[in-house]
N, C-alpha and C positions, 0 to 999 in steps of 0.2 A: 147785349144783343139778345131779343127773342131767341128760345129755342123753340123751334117750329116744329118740329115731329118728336113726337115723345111716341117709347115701345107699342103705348096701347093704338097709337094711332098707326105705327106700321104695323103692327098685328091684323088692325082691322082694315088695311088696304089686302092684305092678303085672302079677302073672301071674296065670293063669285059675284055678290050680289051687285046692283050698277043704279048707279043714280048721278041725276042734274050735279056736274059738278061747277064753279064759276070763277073768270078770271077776270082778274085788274087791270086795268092800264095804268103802266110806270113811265116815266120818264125816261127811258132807255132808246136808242134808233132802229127803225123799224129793219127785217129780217125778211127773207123770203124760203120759205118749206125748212123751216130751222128749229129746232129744240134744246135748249142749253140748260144745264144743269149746275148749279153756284155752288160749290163745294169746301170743307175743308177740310186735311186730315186731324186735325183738332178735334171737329164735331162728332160728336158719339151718335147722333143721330142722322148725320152721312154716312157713317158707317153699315148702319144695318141698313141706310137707304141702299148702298152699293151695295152688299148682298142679297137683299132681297125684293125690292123695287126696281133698280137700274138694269137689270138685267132682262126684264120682262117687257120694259120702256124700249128699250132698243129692240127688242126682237121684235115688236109688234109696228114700229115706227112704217108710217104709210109708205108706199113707194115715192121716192125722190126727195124724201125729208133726209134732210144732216141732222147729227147729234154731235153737240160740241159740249164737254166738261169746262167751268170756266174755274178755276182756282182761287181760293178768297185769300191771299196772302198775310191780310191784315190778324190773321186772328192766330192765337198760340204764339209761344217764343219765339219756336225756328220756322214760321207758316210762310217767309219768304222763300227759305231753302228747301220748302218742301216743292213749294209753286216752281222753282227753278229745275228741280228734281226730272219733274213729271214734263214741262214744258221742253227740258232737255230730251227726254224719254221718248218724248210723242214724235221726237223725229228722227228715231232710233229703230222702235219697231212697236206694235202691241203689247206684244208679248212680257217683253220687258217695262213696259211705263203700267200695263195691270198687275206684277210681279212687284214694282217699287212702290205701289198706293197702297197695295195690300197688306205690306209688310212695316210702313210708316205707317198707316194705321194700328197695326197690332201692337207694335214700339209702344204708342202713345193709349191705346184703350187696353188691349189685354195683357198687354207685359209692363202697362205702365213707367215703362223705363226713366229713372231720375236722370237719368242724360237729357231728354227731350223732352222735359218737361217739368213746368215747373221754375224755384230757383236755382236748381243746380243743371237745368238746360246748358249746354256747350254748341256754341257751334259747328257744324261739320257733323253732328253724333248722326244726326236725324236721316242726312243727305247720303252718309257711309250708310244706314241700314239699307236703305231702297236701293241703291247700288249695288251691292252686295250681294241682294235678293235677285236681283235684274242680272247680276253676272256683266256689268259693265266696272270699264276701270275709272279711275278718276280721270285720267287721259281724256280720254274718249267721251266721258262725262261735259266736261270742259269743252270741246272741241263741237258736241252737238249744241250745248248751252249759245256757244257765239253763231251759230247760225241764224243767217238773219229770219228765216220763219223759225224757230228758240223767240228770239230778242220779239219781235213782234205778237207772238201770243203771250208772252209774258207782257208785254205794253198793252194789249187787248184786256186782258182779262184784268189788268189792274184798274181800268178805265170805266168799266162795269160793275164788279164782281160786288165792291164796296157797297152802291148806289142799290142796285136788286136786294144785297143781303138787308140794307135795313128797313126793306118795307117789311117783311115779315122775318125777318130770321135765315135761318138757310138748316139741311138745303133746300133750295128754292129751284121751280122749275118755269120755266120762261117760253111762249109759243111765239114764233116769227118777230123775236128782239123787244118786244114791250108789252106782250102778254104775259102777266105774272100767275100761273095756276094758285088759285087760294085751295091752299091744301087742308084745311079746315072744313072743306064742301066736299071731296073726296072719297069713298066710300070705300073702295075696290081698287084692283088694279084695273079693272074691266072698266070702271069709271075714269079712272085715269087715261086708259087708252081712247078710251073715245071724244072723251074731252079734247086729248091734244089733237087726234083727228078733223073731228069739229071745226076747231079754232085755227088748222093749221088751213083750212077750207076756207075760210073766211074773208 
């Protein structure tokens, strides 16, 4: 799979300056006042997108627009149980599903842990961190997981996430369900912003 954003390219979304940015049409079903984000905690380059992009993407998001994370399960060893993690998470509280992404990320990019990653990945390693960090028990982990909106965005995001990540990589940002932002024409976050704006007008 492309990697789509390499550092120099989030470095250079972080300057003021704003220019024509341009999106695709994908094969995806169409959305209305929507913006999703294709993620994985695998990707080193979702990573610093969620510290340093994703947070500016939502704060400026127009009035009445959603933002949904879609999770890409297919990628990395345990990228199902992490998808399960967070989709359990999201209907738990924030606080705790931003607590479990952030700390299954660092598992796998700054602490590089041989449990979740790699060939000596284990099952359960990756799912215990994010847990852990979130302050939920496995209980309760479980118990959010079988709820039917759980079961259903993890059936969402499986049905998509694959299909967007390989037209360019991931992560990938998506305006009203079949607009793919080519992040390669992007300059700024200012450019960012206004683009989804734009597009989400359209």
């Amino acid at each position: 799979m492309k990697k789509l954003f390499s550092a120099a390219l989030v470095s250079a979304m972080l300057s003021f300056g704003a220019s024509a940015a341009e999106t695709i049409n994908i094969d995806t079903p169409a959305l209305k006042d929507t913006v999703q984000k294709v993620y994985s905690v695998y990707c080193p380059f979702c990573y610093k997108y969620e510290k340093a992009v994703t947070p500016n993407l939502v704060k400026h998001l127009p009035a009445g627009a959603k933002f949904q994370a879609i999770c890409l399960e297919s990628k990395g060893e345990l990228g199902i149980e992490a998808c399960q993690v967070l989709a359990a998470l999201s209907q738990i509280g924030e606080k705790q599903y931003k607590s479990a992404k952030l700390a299954m990320y660092s598992a796998v990019h700054d602490k590089k842990l041989p449990s979740v990653k790699g060939p000596g990945a284990k099952q359960g390693a990756l799912r215990d961190i994010g847990l852990s960090a979130a302050g939920v028990s496995l209980d309760a982990f479980k118990t959010a997981l079988s709820t039917p909106a759980a079961q259903d965005k993890l059936a969402y995001d499986r049905t998509i996430a694959k299909t967007i990540a390989l037209v360019k990589g991931i992560p990938a940002i998506v305006i009203n369900g079949n607009k793919l932002v080519d992040t390669s024409t992007v300059k700024s976050l200012k450019d960012l912003d206004e683009t989804i704006a734009k597009t989400l007008n359209k």
